[in-house]
C-alpha positions as CSV (number, residue, x, y, z in Angstrom):
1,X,-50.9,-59.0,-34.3
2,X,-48.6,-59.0,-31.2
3,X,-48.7,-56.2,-28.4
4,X,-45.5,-54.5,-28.4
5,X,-43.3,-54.3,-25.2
6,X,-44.3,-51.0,-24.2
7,X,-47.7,-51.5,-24.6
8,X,-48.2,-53.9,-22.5
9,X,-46.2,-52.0,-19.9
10,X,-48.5,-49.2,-20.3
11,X,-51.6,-51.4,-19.9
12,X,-50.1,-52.8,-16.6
13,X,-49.5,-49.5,-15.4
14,X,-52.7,-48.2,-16.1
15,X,-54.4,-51.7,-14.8
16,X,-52.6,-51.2,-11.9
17,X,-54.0,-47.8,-10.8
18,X,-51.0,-46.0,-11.9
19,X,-51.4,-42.9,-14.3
20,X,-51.1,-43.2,-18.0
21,X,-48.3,-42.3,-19.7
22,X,-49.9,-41.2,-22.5
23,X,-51.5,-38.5,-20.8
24,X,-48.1,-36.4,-19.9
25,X,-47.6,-36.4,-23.5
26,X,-47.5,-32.7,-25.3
27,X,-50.2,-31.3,-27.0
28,X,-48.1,-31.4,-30.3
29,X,-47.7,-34.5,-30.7
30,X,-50.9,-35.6,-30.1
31,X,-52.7,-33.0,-32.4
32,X,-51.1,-32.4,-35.6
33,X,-53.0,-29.3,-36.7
34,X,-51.7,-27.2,-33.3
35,X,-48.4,-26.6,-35.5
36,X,-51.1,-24.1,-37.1
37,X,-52.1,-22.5,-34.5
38,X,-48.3,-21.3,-33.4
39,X,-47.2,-17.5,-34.0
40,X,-44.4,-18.0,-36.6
41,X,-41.1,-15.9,-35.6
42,X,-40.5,-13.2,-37.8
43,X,-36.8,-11.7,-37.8
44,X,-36.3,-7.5,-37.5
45,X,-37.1,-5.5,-40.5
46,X,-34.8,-3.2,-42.1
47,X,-36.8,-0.6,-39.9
48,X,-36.7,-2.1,-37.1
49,X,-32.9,-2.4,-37.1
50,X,-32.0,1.1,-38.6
51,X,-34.3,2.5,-35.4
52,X,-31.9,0.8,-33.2
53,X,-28.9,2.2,-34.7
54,X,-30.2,5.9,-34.5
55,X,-31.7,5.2,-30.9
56,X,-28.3,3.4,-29.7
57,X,-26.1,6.1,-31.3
58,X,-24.9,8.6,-28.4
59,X,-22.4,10.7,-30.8
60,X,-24.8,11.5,-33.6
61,X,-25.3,15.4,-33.0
């Protein structure tokens, strides 16, 4: 099989003392299980959001 284009770029880089490209690349796409390890974002609960009416709510007396 042939090199592609950019491969052989990247092999003359590196060759040519230069730094790999593949190193800047994010964590994510190298390792597939880090999506795991990332908090998931959870929206306000009904709580949360009635608190912040009664808090915010100057007139209420």
């Amino acid at each position: 099989m042939s090199k592609s284009k950019s491969k052989k770029i990247r092999q003359k880089l590196v060759r040519e003392g230069k730094m790999d490209p593949q190193l800047n690349r994010s964590f994510f796409t190298k390792n597939r299980d880090a999506f795991n390890f990332t908090a998931e974002k959870k929206g306000k609960t009904k709580k949360d959001l009635i608190n912040k009416q009664i808090k915010n709510d100057p007139l209420e007396d």
